[in-house]
C-alpha positions in Angstrom: -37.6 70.7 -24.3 -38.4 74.4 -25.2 -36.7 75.0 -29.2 -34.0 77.6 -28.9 -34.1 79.5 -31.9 -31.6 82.3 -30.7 -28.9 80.4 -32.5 -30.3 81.6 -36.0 -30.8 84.1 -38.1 -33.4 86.9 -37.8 -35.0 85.6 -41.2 -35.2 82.3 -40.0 -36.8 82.9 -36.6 -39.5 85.0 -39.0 -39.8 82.3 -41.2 -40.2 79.7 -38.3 -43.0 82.2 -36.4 -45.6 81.6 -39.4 -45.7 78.1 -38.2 -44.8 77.7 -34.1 -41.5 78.5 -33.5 -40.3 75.2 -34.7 -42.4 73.7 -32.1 -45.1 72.8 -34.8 -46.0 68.9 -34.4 -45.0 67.9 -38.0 -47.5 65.4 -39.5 -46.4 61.7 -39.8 -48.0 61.0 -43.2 -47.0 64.4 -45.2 -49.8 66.2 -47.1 -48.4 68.7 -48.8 -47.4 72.6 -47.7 -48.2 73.8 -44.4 -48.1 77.5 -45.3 -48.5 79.7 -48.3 -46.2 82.9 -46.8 -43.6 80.2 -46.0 -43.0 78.3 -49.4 -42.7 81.9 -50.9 -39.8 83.1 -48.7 -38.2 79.2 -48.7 -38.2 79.8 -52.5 -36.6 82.8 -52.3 -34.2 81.9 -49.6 -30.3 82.4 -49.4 -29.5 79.2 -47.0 -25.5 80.7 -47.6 -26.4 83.8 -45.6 -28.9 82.1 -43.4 -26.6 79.7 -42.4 -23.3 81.3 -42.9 -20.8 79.0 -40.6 -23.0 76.4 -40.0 -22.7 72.5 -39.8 -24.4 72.2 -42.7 -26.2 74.7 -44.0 -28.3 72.3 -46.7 -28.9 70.2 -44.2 -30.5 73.1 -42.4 -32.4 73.9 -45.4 -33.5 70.9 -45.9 -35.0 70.8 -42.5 -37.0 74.1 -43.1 -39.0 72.7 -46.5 -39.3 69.6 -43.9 -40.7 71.3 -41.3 -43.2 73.6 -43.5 -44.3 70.2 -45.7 -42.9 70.9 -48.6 -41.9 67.2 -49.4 -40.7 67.4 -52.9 -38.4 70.4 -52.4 -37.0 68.3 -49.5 -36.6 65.2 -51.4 -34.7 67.7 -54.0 -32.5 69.5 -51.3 -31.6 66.3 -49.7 -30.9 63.8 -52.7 -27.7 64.9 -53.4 -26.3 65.7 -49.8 -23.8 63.0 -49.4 -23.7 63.9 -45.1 -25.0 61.7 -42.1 -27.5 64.5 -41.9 -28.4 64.3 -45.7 -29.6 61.0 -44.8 -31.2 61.4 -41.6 -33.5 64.1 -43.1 -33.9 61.8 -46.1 -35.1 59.2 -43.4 -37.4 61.2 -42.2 -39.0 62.4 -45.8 -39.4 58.8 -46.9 -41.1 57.9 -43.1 -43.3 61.1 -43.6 -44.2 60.0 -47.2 -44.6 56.8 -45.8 -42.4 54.7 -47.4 -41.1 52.8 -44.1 -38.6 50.6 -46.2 -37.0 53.4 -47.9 -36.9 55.2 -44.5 -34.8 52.6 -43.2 -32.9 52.6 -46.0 -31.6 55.9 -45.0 -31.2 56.0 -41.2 -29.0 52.8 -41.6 -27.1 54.8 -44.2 -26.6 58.4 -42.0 -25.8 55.4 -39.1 -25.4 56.7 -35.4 -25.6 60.6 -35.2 -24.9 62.8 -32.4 -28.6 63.9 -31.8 -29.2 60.2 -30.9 -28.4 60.5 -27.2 -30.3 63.5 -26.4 -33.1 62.4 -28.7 -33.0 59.1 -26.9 -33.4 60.7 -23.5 -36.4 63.5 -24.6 -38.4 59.9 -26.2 -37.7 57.9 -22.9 -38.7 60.9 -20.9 -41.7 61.5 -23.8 -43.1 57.5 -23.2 -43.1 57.9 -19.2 -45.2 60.9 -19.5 -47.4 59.1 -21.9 -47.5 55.9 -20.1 -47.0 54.1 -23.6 -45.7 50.4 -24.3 -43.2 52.5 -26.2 -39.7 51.6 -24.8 -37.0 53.9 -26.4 -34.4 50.9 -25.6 -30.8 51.8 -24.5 -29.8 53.3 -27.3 -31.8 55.6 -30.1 -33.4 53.1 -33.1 -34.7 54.8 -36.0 -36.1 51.6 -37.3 -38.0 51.2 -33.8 -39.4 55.0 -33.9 -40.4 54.0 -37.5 -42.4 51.0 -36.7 -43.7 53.5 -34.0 -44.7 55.6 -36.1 -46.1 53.1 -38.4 -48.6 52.1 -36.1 -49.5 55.4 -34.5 -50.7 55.8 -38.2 -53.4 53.4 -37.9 -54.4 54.9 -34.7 -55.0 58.3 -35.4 -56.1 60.5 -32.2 -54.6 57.8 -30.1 -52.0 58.1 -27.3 -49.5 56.3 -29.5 -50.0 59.4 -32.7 -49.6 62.0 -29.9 -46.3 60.0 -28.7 -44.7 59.6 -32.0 -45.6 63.4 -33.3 -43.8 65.0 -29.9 -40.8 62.5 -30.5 -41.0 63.2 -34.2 -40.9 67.2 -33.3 -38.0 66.8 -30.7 -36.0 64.2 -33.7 -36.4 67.2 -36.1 -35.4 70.1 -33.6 -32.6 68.1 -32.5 -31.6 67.6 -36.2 -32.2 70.9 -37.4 -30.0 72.7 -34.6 -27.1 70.4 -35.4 -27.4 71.4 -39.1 -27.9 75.1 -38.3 -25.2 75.6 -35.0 -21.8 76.8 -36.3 -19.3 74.6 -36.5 -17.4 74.1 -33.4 
């Protein structure tokens, strides 16, 4: 699944090309920024005008500290976004942190999205390649990918890590051009 970033903003295609393109495997256990030049310009950010008709342009935002590990300004961006996708990035924070419990917490609170059905098909398709024991299911489970993740975090270098960072990077692409598409 190649990242279309032609749906944003000049500055945030700039700000995404210090780190991959948004294709950057995010870690599963965050340690802290990912980039220097990055945190400067997030700081300094106007998510109004880099968003302008969007979904949900804090949602967005919060996806972009996400993506370039900034937890705390995440936590902070997504605490008070009362949204499905408030929640689904606060999900993702607390599995990042990791704090499984308080990651479910928050994907049963966002509930069913609509990034579950493609997300469910780029895992399935994700697990063949891989020839994991990871089975998707029918539907998309965030408390299934978290237990996944879970244990791909005592395997580090393993087949299962590189399975749950790709499906971790499609969840977050998937999330983030919901937020950041204009409202249809």
């Amino acid at each position: 699944m190649e990242f279309d970033a032609s749906i944003l903003a000049p500055a945030v295609r700039q700000l995404l090309a210090l780190e991959g393109g948004g294709a950057r495997l995010l870690p599963l256990v965050c340690r802290g920024p990912s980039n220097p030049e990055a945190t400067t310009r997030l700081r300094a950010a106007d998510p109004a005008a880099w968003f302008a008709g969007a979904r949900s342009p804090q949602g967005a935002m919060a996806g972009l500290w996400l993506y370039f590990s900034l937890f705390e300004e995440c936590h902070a961006a997504v605490q008070d976004l009362s949204t499905a996708e408030g929640s689904y990035w606060h999900g993702i924070l607390h599995r990042q942190e990791p704090d499984d419990w308080n990651a479910g917490y928050w994907f049963r609170k966002a509930g069913p999205h609509p990034i579950h059905g493609p997300l469910l098909e780029r895992a399935a398709h994700l697990a063949r390649q891989a020839e994991d024991v990871f089975d998707p299911g029918g539907q998309w489970d965030p408390l299934r990918f978290v237990e996944l993740c879970s244990q791909a975090r005592q395997r580090p270098g393993s087949g299962a890590e590189r399975l749950a960072l790709e499906i971790q990077l499609a969840e977050w692409q998937l999330l983030f051009a919901w937020c950041a598409s204009v409202r249809g």
